[in-house]
C-alpha positions as CSV (number, residue, x, y, z in Angstrom):
1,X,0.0,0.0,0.0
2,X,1.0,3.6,-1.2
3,X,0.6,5.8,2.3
4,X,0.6,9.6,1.0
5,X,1.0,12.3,3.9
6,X,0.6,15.5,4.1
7,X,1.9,18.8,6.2
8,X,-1.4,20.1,6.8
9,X,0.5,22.7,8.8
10,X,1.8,24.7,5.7
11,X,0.2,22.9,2.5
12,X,3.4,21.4,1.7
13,X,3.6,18.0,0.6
14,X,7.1,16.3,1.9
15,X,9.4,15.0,-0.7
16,X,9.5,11.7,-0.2
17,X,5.5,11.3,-0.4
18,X,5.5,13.9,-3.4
19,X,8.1,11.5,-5.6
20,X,5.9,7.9,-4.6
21,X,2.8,10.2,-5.4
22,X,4.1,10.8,-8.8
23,X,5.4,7.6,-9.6
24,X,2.3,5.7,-9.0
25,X,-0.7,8.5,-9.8
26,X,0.5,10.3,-12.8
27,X,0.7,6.8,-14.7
28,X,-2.8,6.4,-13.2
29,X,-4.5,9.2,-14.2
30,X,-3.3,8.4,-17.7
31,X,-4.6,5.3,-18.2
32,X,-7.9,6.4,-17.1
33,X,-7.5,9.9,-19.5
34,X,-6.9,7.3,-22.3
35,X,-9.6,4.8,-21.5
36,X,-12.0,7.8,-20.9
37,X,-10.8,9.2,-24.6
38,X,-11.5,6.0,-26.4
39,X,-14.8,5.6,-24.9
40,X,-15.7,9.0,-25.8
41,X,-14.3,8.6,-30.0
42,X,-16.3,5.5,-29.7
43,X,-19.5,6.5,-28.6
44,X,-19.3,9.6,-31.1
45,X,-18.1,7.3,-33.9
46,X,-20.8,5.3,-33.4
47,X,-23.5,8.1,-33.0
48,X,-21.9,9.5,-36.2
49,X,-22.5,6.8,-38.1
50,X,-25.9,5.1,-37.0
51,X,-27.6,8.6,-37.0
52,X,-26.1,11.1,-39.4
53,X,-28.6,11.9,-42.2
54,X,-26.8,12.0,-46.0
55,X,-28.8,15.0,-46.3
56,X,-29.8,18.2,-44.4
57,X,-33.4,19.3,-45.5
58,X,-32.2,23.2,-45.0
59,X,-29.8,22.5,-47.7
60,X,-32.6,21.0,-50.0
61,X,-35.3,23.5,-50.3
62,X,-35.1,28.0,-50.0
63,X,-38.2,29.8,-49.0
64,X,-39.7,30.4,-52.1
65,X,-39.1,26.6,-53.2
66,X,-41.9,26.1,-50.1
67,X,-44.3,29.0,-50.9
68,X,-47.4,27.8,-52.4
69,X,-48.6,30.9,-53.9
70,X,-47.4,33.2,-56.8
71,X,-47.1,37.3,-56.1
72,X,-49.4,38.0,-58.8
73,X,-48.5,41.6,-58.6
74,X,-46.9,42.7,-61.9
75,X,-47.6,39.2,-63.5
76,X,-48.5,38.5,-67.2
77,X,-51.5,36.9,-68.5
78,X,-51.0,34.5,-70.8
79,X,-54.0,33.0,-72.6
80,X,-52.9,29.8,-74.9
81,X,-54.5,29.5,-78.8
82,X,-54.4,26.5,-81.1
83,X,-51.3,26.6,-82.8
84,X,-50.1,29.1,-80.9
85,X,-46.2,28.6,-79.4
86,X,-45.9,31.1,-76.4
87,X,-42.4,32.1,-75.9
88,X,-40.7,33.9,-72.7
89,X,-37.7,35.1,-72.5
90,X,-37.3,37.3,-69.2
91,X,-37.6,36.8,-65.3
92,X,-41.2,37.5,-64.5
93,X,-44.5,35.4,-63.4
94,X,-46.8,34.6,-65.8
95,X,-50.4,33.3,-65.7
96,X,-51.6,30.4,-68.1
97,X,-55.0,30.1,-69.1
98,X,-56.9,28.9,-71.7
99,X,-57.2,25.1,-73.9
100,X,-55.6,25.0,-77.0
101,X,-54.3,22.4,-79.0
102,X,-50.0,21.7,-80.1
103,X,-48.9,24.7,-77.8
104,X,-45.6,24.7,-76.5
105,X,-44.6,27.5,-73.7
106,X,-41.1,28.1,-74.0
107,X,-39.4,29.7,-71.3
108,X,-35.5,31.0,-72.7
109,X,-34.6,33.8,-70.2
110,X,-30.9,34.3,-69.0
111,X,-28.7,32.6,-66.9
112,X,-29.5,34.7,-64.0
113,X,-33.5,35.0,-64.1
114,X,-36.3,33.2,-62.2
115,X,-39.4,32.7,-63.9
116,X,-42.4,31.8,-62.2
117,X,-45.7,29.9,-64.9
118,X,-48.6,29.8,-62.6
119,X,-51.0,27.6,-64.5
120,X,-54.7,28.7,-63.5
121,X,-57.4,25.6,-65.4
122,X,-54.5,25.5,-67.9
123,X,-55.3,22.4,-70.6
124,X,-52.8,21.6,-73.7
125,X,-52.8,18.6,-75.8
126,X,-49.6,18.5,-78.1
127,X,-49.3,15.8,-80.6
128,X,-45.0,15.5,-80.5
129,X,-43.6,18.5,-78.5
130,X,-43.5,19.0,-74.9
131,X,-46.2,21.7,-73.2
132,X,-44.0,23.3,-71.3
133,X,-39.9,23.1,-72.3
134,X,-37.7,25.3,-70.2
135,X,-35.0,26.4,-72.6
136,X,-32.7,28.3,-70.4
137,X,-33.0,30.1,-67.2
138,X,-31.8,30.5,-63.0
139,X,-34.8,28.4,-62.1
140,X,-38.4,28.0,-62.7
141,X,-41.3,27.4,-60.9
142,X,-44.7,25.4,-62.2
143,X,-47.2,26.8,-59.5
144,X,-50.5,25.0,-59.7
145,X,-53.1,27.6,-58.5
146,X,-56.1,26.0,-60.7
147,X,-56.7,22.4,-62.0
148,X,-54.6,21.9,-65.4
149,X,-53.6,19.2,-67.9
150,X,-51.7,18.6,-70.0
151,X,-50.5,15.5,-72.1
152,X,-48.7,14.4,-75.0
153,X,-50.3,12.0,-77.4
154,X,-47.8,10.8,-79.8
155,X,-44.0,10.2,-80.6
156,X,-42.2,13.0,-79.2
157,X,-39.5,14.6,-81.7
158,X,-36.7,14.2,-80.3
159,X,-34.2,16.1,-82.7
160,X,-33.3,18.5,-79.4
161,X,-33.8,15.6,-77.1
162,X,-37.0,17.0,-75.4
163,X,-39.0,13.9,-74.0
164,X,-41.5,15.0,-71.1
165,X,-44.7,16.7,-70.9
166,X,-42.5,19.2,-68.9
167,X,-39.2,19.4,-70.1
168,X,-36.6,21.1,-67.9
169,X,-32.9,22.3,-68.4
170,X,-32.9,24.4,-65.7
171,X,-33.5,23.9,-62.2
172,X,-37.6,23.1,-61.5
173,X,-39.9,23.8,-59.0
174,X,-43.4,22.4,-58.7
175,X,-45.6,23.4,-56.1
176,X,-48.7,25.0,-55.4
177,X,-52.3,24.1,-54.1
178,X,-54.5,22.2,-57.2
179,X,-54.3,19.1,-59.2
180,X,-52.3,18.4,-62.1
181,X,-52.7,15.6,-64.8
182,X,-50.4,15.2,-66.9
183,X,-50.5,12.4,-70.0
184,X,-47.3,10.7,-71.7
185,X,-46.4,8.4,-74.7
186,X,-42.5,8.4,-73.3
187,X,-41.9,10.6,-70.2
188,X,-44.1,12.8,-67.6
189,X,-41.6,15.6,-65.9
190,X,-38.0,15.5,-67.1
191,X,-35.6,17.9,-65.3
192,X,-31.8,18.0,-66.1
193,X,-30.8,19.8,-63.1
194,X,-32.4,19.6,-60.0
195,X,-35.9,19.1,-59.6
196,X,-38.1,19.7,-56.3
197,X,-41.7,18.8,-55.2
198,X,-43.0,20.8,-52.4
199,X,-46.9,21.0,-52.7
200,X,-49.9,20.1,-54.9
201,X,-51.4,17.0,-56.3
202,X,-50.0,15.6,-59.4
203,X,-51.9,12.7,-61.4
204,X,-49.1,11.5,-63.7
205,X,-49.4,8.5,-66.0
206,X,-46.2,7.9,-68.5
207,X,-45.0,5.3,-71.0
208,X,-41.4,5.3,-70.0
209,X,-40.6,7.5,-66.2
210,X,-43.2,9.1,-64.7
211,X,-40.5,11.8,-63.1
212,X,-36.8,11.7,-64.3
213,X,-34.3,14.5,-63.2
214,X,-30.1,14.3,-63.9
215,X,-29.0,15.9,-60.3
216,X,-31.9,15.5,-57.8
217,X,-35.7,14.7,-57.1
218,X,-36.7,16.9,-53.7
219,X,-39.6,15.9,-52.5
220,X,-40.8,18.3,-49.4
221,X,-44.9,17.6,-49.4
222,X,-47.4,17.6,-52.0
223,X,-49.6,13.9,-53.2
224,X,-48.3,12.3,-56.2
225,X,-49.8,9.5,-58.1
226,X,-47.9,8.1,-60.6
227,X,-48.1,5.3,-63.2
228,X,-44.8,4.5,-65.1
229,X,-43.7,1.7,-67.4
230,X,-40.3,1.6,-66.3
231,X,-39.5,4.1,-63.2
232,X,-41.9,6.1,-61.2
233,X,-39.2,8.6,-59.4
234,X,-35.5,8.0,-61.7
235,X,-32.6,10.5,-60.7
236,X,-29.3,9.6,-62.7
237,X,-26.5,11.5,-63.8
238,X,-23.9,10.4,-66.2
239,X,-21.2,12.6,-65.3
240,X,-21.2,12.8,-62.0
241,X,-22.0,9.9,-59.8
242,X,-22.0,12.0,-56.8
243,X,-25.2,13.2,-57.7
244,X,-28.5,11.8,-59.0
245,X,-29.9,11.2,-55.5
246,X,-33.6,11.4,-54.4
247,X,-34.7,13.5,-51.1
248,X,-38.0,12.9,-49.5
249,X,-39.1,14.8,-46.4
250,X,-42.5,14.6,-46.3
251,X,-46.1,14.4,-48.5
252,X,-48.1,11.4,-49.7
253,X,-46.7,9.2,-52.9
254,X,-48.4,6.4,-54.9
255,X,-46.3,4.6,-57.4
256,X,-47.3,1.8,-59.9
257,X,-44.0,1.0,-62.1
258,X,-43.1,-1.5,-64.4
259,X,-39.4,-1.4,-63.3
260,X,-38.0,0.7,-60.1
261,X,-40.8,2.7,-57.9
262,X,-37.7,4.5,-56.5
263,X,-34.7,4.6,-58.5
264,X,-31.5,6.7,-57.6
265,X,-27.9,6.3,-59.1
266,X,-26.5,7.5,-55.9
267,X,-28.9,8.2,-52.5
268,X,-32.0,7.6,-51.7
269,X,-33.1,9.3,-48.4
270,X,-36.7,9.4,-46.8
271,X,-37.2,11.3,-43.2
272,X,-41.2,11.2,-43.7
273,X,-43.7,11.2,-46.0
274,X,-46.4,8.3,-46.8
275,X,-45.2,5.8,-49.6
276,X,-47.1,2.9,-51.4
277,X,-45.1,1.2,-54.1
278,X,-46.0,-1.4,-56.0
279,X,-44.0,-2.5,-58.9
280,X,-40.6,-4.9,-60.1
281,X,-38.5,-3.2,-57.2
282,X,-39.5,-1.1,-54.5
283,X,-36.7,1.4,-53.6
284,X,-33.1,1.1,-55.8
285,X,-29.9,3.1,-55.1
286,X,-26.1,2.9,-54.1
287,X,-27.2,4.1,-50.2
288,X,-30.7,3.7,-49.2
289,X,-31.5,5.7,-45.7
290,X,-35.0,5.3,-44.2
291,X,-35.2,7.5,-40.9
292,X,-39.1,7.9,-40.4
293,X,-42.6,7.9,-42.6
294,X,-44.2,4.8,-43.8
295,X,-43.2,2.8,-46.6
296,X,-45.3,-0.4,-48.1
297,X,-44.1,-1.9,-50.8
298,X,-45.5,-4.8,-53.3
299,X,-42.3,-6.0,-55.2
300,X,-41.7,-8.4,-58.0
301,X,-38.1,-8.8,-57.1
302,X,-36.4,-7.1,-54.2
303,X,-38.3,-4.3,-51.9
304,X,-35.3,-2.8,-50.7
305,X,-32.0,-2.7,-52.8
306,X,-28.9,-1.0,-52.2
307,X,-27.2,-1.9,-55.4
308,X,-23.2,-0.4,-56.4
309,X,-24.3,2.0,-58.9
310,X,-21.9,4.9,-57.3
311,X,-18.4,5.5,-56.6
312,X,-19.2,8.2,-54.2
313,X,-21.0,6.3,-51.6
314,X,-20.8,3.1,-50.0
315,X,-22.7,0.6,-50.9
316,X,-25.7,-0.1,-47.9
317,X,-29.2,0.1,-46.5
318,X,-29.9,1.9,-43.1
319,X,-32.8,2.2,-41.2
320,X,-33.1,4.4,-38.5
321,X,-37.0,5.1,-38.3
322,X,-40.2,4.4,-39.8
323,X,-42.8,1.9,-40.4
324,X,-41.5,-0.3,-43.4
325,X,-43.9,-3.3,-45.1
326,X,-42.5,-5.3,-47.3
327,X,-44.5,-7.7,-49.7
328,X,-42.4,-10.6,-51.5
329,X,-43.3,-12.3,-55.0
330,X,-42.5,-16.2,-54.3
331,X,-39.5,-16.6,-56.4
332,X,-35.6,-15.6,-56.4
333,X,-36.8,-12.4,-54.1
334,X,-35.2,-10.6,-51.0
335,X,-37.1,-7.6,-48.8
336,X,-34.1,-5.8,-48.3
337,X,-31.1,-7.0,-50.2
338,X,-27.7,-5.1,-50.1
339,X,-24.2,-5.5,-51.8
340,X,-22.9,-3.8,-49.2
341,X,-24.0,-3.8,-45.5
342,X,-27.6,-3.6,-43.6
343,X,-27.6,-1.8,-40.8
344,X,-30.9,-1.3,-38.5
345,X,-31.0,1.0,-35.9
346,X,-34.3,1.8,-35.4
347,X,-38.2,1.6,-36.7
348,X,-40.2,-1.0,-37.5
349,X,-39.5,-3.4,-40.4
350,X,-41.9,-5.8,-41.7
351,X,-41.4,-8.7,-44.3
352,X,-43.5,-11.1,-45.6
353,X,-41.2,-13.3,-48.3
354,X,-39.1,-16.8,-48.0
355,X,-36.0,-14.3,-48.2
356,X,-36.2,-11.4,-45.7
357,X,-32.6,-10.0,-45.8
358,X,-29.4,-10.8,-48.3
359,X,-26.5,-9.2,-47.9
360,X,-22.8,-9.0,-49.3
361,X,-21.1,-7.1,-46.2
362,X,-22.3,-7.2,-42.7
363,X,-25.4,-7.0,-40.9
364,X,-25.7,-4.7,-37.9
365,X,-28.7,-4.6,-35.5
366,X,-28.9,-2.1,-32.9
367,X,-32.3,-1.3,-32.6
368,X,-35.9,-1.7,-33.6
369,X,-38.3,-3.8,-34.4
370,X,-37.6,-6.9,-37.0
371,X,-41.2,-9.2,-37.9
372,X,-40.7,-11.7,-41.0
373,X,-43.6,-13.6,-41.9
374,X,-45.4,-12.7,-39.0
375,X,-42.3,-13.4,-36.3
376,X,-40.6,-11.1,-34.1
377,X,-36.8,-11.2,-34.3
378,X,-33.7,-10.4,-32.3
379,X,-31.7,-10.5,-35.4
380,X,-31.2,-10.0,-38.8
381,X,-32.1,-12.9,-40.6
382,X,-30.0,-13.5,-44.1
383,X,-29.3,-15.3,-46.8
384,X,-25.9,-13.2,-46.6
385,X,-22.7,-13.9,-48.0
386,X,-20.4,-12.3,-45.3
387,X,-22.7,-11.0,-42.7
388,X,-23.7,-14.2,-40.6
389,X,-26.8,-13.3,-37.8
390,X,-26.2,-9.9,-36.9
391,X,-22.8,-9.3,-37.9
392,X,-21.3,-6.4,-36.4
393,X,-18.8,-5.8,-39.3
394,X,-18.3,-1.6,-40.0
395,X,-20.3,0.9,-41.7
396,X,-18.2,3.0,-43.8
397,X,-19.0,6.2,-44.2
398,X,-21.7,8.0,-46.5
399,X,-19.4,9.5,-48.9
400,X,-21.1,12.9,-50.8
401,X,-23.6,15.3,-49.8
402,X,-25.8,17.6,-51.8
403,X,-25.4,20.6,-53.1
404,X,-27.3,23.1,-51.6
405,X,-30.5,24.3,-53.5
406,X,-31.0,27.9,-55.1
């Protein structure tokens, strides 16, 4: 035993007790620092990674993205005629009116300019040409403030490429408070930038994608119901694999798709929002993140895939939140299938299927609740390569982030 004493007389420590002191405490107190320190890195590590979001919703939409209504102060009626191609070419709002017959509204303002089309009981029906084709432009909102359509009926010409009811090489905004239908032969909404959702009710039915965009698909609110023969939501871009990632924060969303419900090159992320998806695969991309809504999906072949499709993320599914239902076709089939890891932190996660989980990495359970075919787990069930019950192999990080909106 180490006996310490002190002069309580004058607060001086004598020398003898002051060199034991240091020879047995100071190597002490440093192991404790150090155990203290990597318990600390640890925890934060591991709060880091089972609860970061890939994406910050303040990034993802500005003010005016989320206003539902148009300034109609200064705006400029436009009222649509057979025949009639409307063209404009500076920042401004105009209202659309009117039912009219192979109209195209071109919108080819500069660089810099906003323009905001508020379609008030707007109707078009083109034969081969989009109804609306943003040409150039900052950004431009489609404000639904009356019930519209608007359809194409035949092959579109594609000699400039231009494939959607709404075709978009700027950044594009939908929003507002009334219903639009929109009609395709190939594709419904095509942006080639970013493209955000934050209000109204869209009735979209398409040959090919019901809503395609290069960079991004933002969804924030609004009530979509979409029928596509290949994708319902597609985001893919061909130079950049850090992008083409889908966003969903909120709103209600039916899909009914020949191929992919959900498809992202990149990230898929969904915080809230109702989702019913019925079609080949549910939800598709490099990283899939659920952290809250509910999600039921009816799949051919897998519900839940996160499939290597990216170079700038790693390759998983995480599941933080939410109530997730997962419906299985008998056959070669997986609820949530990964090439990477699984990790489930949270939520509630049900599968009916004779193959609940597959994965290629590990599989991590920290939390939730797990029910396949009716059963309550404690574990990850798998058909997994690598991951055994419940591996606890690592996460890897996330990789890119989004840019931030304009």
């Amino acid at each position: 035993m180490v006996s310490l004493r002190f002069a309580l007389y004058d607060g001086a420590i004598p020398r003898k007790a002051d060199v034991t002191m240091r020879k047995y405490l100071v190597p002490l107190l440093a192991a404790v620092l150090s155990v203290c320190m990597i318990f600390f890195l640890g925890a934060t590590y591991a709060a880091a990674e089972t609860s970061a979001y890939i994406f910050s919703y303040d990034d993802m939409f500005t003010t005016r993205d989320l206003k539902q209504t148009a300034d109609l102060v200064g705006s400029v009626d436009c009222v649509v005629t057979d025949g009639q191609d409307i063209h404009i070419t500076s920042a401004g709002v105009y209202v659309l009116t009117g039912s009219a017959k192979d109209v195209t509204v071109f919108v080819e303002a500069g660089k810099d300019d906003k323009v905001q089309l508020v379609l008030d009981g707007l109707a078009i029906t083109n034969g081969d040409a989009p109804a609306i084709y943003v040409k150039s432009a900052d950004k431009v909102f489609v404000t639904i403030s009356g019930d519209s359509a608007l359809a194409v009926t035949g092959s579109f010409d594609k000699s400039d490429k231009a494939d959607g009811v709404i075709f978009s090489k700027a950044d594009l905004v939908l929003n507002g408070s009334a219903v639009l239908t929109l009609s395709s032969t190939e594709n419904g909404v095509v942006g080639k930038d970013d493209l955000k959702i934050t209000g109204g009710t869209y009735r979209i039915t398409a040959k090919a994608k019901a809503v395609e965009a290069n960079d991004s698909i933002r969804i924030a609110d609004g009530t979509l119901y979409l029928v596509a023969g290949t994708d319902g939501l597609h985001a893919e871009n061909e130079d950049d694999d850090s992008l083409g990632y889908i966003y969903i924060a909120g709103g209600s969303i039916t899909i009914q798709a020949g191929d992919d419900a959900i498809h992202a090159v990149s990230a898929i992320q969904i915080n809230d929002g109702a989702l019913s998806l019925t079609a080949a695969e549910g939800i598709e991309a490099t990283c899939v993140q659920i952290n809250g809504g509910t999600v039921s999906i009816s799949a051919r072949d897998d519900g839940i895939n996160g499939a290597r499709k990216s170079s700038a993320y790693t390759t998983k599914v995480e599941i933080n939140g939410g109530d997730i239902t997962v419906v299985m076709a008998s056959g070669d089939t997986d609820g949530i299938d990964s090439n990477g890891d699984i990790v489930v932190n949270g939520g509630t996660i049900n599968v009916t299927g004779s193959s609940s989980f597959d994965c290629d990495g590990s599989a991590q359970y920290n939390g939730g609740t797990i029910i396949v075919n009716g059963q309550q787990l404690s574990y990850i069930p798998n058909q997994m390569m690598g991951g055994g019950r419940g591996g606890m192999g690592g996460m890897g990080g996330w990789g890119g982030r989004g840019r931030r909106g304009g």
